[in-house]
C-alpha positions as CSV (number, residue, x, y, z in Angstrom):
1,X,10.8,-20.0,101.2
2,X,10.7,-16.2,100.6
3,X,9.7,-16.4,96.5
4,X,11.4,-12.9,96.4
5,X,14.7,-13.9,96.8
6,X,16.8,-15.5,93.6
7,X,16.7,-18.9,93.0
8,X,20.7,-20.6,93.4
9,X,21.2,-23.5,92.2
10,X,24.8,-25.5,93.5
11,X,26.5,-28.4,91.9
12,X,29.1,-29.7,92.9
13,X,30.3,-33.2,94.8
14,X,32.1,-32.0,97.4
15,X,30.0,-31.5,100.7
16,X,32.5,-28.9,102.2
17,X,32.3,-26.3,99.3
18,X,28.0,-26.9,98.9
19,X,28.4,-26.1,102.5
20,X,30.6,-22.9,102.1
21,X,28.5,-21.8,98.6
22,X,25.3,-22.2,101.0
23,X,26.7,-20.5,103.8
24,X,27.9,-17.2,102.0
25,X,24.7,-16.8,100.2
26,X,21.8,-18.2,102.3
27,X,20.9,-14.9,104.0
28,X,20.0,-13.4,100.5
29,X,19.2,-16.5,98.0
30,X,17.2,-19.2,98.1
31,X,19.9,-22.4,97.9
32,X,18.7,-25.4,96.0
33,X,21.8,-28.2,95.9
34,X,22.4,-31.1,93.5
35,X,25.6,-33.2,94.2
36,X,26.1,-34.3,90.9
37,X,25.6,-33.4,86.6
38,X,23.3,-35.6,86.6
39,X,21.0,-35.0,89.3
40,X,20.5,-31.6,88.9
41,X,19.2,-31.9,85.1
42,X,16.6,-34.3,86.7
43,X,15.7,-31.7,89.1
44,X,15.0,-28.7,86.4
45,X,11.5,-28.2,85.6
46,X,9.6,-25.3,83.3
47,X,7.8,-24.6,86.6
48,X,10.7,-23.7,89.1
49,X,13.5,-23.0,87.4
50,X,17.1,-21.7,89.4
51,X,18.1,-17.9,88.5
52,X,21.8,-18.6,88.7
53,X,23.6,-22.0,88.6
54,X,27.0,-22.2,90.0
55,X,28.6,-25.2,88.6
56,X,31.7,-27.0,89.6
57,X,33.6,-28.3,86.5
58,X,35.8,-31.7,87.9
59,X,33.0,-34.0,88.8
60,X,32.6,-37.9,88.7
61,X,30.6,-39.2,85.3
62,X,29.5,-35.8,84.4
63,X,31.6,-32.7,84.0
64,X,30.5,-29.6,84.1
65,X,31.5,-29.0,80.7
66,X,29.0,-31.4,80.0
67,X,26.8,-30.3,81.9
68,X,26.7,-26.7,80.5
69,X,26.8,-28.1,76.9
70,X,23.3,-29.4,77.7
71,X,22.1,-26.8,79.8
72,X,22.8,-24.9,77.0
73,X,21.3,-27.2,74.4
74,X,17.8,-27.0,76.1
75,X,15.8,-23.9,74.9
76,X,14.1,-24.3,78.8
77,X,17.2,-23.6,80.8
78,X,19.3,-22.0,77.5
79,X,19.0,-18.5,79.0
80,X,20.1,-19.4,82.7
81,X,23.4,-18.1,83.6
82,X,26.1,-20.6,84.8
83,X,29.0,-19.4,86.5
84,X,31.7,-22.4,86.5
85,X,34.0,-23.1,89.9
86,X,36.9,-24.9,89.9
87,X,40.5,-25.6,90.8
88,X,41.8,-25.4,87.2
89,X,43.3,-22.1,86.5
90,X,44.7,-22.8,83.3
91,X,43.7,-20.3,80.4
92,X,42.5,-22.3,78.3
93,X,39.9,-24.5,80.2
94,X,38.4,-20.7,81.0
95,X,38.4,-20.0,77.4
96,X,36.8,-23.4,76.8
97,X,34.2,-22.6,79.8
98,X,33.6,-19.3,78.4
99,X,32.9,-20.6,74.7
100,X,30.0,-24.0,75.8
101,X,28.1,-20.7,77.6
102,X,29.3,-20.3,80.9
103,X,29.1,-16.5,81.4
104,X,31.6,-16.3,83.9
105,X,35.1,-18.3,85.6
106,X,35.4,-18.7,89.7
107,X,38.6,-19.8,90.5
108,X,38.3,-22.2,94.1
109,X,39.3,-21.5,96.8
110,X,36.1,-19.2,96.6
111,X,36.7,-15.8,97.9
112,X,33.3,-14.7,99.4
113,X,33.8,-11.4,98.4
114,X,34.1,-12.1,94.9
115,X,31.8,-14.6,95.0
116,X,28.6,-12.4,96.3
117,X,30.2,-9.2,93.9
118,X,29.7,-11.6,90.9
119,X,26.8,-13.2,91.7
120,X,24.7,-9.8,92.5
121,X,26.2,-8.6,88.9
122,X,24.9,-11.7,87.1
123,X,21.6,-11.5,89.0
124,X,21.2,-8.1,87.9
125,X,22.2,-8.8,84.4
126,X,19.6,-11.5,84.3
127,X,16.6,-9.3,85.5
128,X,17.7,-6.7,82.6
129,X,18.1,-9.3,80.1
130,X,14.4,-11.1,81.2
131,X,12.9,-7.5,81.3
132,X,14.3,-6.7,78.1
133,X,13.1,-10.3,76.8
134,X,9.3,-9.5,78.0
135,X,9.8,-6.2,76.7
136,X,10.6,-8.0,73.0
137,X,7.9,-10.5,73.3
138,X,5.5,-7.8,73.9
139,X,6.9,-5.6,70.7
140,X,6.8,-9.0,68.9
141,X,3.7,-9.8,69.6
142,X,2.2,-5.8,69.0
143,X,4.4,-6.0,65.9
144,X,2.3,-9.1,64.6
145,X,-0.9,-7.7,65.3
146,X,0.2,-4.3,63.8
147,X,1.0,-6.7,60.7
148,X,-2.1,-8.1,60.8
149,X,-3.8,-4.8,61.1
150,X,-2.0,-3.7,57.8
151,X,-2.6,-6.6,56.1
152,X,-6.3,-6.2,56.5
153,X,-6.3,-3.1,55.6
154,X,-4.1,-3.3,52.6
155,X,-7.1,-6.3,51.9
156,X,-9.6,-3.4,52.5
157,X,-7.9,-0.6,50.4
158,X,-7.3,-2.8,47.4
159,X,-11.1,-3.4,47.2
160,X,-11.0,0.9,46.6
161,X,-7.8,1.0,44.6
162,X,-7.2,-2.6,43.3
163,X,-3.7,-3.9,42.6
164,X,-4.8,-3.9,38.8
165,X,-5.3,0.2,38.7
166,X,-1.6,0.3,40.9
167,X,0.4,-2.0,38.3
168,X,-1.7,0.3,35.4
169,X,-0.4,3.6,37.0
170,X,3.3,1.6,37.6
171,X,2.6,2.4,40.9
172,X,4.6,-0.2,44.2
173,X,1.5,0.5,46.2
174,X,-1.4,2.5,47.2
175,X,0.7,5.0,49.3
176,X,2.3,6.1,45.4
177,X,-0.8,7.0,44.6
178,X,-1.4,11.2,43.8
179,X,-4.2,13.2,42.7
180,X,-3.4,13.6,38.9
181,X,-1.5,10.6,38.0
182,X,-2.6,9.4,35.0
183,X,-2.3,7.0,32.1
184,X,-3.2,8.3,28.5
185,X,-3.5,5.7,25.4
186,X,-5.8,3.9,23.4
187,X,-8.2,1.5,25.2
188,X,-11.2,-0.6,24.8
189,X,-14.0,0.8,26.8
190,X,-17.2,-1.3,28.5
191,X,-20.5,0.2,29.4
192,X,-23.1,-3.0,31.2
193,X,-26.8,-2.2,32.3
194,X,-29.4,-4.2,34.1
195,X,-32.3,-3.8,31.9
196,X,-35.9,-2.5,33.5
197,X,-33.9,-1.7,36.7
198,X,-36.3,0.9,38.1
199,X,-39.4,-1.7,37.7
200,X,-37.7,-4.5,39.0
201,X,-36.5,-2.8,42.2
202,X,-40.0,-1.4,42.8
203,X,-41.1,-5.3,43.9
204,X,-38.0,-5.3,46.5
205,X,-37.2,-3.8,49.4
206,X,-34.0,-1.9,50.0
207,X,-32.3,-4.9,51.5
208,X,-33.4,-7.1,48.5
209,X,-32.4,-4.3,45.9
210,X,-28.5,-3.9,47.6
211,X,-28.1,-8.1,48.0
212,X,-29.9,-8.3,44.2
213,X,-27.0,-5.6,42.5
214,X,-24.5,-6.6,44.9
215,X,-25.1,-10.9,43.3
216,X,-25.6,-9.6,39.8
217,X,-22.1,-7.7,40.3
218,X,-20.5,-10.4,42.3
219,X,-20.8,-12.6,39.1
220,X,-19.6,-10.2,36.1
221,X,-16.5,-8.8,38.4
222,X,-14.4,-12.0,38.1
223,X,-15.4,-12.0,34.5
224,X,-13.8,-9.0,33.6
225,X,-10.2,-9.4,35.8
226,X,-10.2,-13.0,34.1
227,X,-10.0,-11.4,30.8
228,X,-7.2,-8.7,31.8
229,X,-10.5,-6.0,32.2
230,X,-10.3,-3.2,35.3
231,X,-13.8,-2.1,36.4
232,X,-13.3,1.5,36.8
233,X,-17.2,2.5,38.5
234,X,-19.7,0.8,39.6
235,X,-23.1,2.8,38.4
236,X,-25.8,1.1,40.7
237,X,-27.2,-1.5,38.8
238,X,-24.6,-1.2,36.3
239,X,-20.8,-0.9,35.8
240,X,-17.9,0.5,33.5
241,X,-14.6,-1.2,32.6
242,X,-11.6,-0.8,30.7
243,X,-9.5,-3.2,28.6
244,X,-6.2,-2.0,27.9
245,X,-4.9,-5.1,25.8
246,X,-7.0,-6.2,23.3
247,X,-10.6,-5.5,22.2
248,X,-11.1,-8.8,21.8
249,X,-10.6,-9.3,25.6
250,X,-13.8,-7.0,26.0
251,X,-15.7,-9.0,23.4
252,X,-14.7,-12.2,25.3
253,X,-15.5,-11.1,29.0
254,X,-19.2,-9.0,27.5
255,X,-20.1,-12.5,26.1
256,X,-19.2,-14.8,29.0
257,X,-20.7,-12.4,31.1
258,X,-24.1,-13.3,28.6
259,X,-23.4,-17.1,30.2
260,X,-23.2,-16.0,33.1
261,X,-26.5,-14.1,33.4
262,X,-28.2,-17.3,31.5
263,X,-27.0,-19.1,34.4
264,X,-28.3,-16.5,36.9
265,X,-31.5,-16.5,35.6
266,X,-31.8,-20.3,35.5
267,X,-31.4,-20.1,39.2
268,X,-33.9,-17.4,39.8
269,X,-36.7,-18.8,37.7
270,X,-36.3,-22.0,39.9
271,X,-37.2,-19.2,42.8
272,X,-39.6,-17.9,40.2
273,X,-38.5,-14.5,40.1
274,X,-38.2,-12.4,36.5
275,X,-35.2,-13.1,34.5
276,X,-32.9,-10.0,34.0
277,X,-31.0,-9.0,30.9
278,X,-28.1,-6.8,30.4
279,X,-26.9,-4.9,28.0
280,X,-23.5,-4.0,27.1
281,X,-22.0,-1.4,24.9
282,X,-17.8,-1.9,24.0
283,X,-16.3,1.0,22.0
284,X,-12.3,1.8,21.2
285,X,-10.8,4.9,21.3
286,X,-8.1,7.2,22.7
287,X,-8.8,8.0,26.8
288,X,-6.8,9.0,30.2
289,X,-7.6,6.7,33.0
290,X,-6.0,8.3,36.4
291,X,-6.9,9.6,39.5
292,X,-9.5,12.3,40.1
293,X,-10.8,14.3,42.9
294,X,-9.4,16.4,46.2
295,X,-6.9,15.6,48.4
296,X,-9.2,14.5,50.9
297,X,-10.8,12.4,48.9
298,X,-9.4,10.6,45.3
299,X,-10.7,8.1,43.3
300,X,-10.1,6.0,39.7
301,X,-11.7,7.6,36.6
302,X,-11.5,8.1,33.1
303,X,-11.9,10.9,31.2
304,X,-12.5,11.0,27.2
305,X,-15.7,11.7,25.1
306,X,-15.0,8.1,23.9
307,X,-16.3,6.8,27.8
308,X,-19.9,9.3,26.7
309,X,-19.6,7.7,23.5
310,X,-19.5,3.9,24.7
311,X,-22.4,4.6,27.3
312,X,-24.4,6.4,24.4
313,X,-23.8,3.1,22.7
314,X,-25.1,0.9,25.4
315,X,-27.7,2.7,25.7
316,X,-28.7,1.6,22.4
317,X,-29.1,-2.1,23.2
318,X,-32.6,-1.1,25.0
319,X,-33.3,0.5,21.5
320,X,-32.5,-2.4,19.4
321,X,-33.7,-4.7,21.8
322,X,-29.8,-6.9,21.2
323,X,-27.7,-7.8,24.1
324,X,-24.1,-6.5,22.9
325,X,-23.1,-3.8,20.7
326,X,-19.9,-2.4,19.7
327,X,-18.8,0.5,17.6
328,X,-17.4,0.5,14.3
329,X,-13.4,1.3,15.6
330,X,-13.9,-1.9,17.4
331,X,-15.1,-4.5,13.9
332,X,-12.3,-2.8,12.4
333,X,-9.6,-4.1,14.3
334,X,-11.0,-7.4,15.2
335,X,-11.6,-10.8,13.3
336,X,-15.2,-11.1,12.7
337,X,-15.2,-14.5,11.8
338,X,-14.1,-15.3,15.0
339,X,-18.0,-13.9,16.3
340,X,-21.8,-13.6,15.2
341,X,-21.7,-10.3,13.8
342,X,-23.6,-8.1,11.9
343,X,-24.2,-4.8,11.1
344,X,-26.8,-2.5,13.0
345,X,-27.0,0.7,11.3
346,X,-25.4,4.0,11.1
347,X,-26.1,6.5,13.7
348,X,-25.6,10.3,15.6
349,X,-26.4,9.7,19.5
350,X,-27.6,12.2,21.3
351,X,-24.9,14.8,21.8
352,X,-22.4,14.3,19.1
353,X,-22.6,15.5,15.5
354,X,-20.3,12.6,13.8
355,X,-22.1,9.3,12.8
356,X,-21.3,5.5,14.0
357,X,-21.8,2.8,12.7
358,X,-22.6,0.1,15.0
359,X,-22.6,-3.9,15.0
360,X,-24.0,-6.5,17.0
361,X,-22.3,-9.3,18.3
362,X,-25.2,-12.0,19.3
363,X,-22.8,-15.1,20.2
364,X,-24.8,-15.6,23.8
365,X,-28.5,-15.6,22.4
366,X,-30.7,-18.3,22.8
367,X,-30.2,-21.5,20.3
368,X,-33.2,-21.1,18.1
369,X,-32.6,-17.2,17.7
370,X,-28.7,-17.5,17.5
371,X,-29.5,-19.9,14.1
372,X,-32.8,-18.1,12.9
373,X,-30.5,-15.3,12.8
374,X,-27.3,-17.0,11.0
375,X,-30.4,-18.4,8.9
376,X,-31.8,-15.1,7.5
377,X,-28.4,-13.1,7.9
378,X,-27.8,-12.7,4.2
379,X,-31.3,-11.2,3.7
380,X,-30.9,-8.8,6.7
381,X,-27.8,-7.4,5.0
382,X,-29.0,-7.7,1.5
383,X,-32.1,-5.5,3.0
384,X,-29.3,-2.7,4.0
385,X,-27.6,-3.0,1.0
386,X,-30.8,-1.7,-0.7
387,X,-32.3,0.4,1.9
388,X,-29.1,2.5,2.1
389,X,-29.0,2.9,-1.7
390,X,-32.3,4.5,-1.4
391,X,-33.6,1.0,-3.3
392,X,-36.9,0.6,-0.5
393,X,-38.9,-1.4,-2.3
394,X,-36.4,-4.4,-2.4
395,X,-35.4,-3.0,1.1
396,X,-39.3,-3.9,2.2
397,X,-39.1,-7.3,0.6
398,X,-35.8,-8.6,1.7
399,X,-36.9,-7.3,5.3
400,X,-40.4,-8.9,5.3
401,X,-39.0,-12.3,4.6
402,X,-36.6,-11.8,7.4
403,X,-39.6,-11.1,9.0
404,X,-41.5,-13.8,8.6
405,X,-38.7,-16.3,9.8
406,X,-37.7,-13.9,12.9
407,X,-40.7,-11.9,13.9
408,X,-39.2,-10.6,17.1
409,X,-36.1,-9.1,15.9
410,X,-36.3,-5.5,16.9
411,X,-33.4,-4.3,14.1
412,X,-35.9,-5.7,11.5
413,X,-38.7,-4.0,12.2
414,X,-37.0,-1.0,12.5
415,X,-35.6,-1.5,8.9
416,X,-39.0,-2.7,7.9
417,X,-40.9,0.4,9.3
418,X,-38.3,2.7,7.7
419,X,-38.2,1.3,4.4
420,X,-41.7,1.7,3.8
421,X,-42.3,5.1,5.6
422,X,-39.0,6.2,3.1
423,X,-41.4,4.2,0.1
424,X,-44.0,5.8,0.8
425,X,-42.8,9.8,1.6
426,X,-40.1,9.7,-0.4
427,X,-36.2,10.9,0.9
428,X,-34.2,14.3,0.3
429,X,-31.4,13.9,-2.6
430,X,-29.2,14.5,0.7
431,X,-30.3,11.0,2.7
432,X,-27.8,8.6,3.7
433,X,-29.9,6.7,6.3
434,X,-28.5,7.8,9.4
435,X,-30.7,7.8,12.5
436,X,-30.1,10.6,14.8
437,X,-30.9,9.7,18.1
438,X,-33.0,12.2,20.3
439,X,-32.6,10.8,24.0
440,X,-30.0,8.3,25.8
């Protein structure tokens, strides 16, 4: 058989028109013959399909109205043109022909002229409509891995420009985003730092130093989505984030991020490596967060003194030796009650002329600390009371027997040192106890 001629396929019953059909079209098709409906479904396979079938409607059991309903109903041989031949000449049983799927009408007696014309037309048809099929499949399929392609890359660009910063900016997507755009309001700002970074990295290499950050980062990122925060920059072994709700959301996310680092370091003392503690400033005040840079190259930032003033702020943890601090804008608009608060001191960091005052919020430290603290709270503040009405000798007393019950509070010895250098040298009429801080 010569596999590049079409494939025919004849049914019909009556030997004398299989044999004209045949005989008209041998020389150029390959003829397969089934003699009734029912055969011929039998015969169709996947594997060898016909190209054409020409189907004779009156048949015994099995019309070929029948026959082309299921032809027709089978997604194998759906797309296989049937061109119906019959006696009938009546209008209607064309129309009916026309509407099961046959795609064209033969009236018998067959002329072969006509016959061959509309067979080469349907043949040609077919090859156009199966090239035009492959073509599809192939866009389909190019168009699904195109749509992949995006999709990962959408994946990829969010990790740059999450959807957060997008909705922030009221921006549909990334491809909204311009150099300039920008959001200006209030905000709650967050500064975090990995204590003694520098001497801890000196015992790792550079591979342990990137998979170190990159598992200390890992577990304070969901932290601060879960509580409606957007990290802006990550600062090596630190980061920055925004809160544009509610300050209490920063409060919330700085201290479960505290239980998360307990956690952290519960698992690295089992591989008995250092703990690590962070410290983390929070400060509220007016900012612009938008998009910064060239047009070749744009990323999220913020731009305020108040983002200066927050990491001048966290850098005060190292000083005070305390975990969180916030600013004064920030106990004013929260409930305190609802934390372990109390008040730090009042003081000009480095690069600004105005004073803060500053509190610290010590929710996340350990148990016996936490209530040692509670414990001598009223003492601590009773201490400031007098220090800061120039009172130093009930200053040195109250802090001494704070002291004596919580010998490694930082804050206290600095109170304690002050009061008695301030007893002892005496204070200009102009002193209001504010510390005035010489370096970050």
């Amino acid at each position: 058989m010569n596999n590049s001629k079409a494939n025919i396929l004849i049914i019909d019953d009556e030997k004398t028109y299989i044999d004209l059909l045949a005989g008209i079209l041998s020389d150029n098709y390959n003829i397969v013959i089934a003699k009734s409906g029912e055969q011929a479904l039998k015969r169709l396979r996947p594997e060898n399909l016909p190209d054409l079938i020409l189907l004779d409607i009156m048949m015994p059991e099995m019309d070929g109205y029948e026959v082309c309903k299921r032809l027709k109903a089978n997604k194998t041989t759906h797309d296989i043109p049937v061109i119906f031949l019959t006696a009938m000449t009546d209008s209607e049983d064309e129309q009916k022909g026309l509407e099961i799927g046959a795609i064209d009408y033969i009236s018998k007696p067959v002329s072969p002229p006509i016959l061959i014309s509309r067979v080469q037309n349907h043949l040609r048809l077919k090859e156009v409509n199966d090239l035009l099929k492959q073509q599809n499949e192939i866009l389909d399929k190019m168009v699904q891995e195109r749509t992949q392609q995006l999709s990962q890359i959408n994946q990829s660009l969010a990790r740059f420009v999450p959807d957060e910063f997008l909705q922030f900016l009221q921006k549909k997507d990334i491809t909204q985003i311009r150099l300039g755009d920008h959001v200006s309001k209030e905000m709650t700002v967050m500064f975090s730092d990995i204590r003694s970074f520098t001497s801890l990295s000196e015992t790792m290499t550079s591979q342990e130093i990137f998979y170190f950050v990159n598992t200390y980062l890992k577990k304070i990122g969901p932290v601060i989505r879960e509580h409606d925060g957007m990290i802006v920059k990550y600062l090596g072994d630190g980061m920055m984030a925004v809160f544009p709700n509610n300050p209490d959301d920063a409060i919330k996310a700085a201290i479960e991020m505290q239980r998360q680092i307990a956690i952290y370091n519960t698992e690295r003392h089992r591989k008995e490596r250092a703990p690590i503690r962070v410290g983390t400033g929070i400060h509220l005040g007016h900012l612009m967060f938008g998009m910064i840079g060239e047009e070749n190259r744009i990323q999220g930032d913020t731009l305020s003194d108040n983002v200066n003033l927050t990491s001048r702020i966290e850098g005060l943890t190292k000083y005070y030796q305390v975990s969180l601090i916030i600013s004064g804008e920030i106990f004013k608009v929260i409930d305190p009650d609802r934390y372990h608060i109390r008040f730090l001191d009042k003081i000009v960091v480095k690069g600004r002329n105005k004073p803060i005052s500053i509190y610290e919020v010590f929710d996340n430290d350990p148990e016996d600390f936490l209530n040692r603290k509670i414990e001598t709270k009223p003492h601590f503040e009773e201490g400031q009371t007098h220090y800061f009405a120039k009172e130093f000798g009930q200053a040195v007393k109250c802090f001494t027997n704070v002291f004596m019950t919580l010998p490694e509070d930082i804050p206290t010895r600095h109170y304690l040192q002050r009061a008695s250098k301030c007893l002892l040298e005496g204070v200009p009429d102009d002193w209001e106890g504010i510390v005035k801080m010489d370096s970050k």
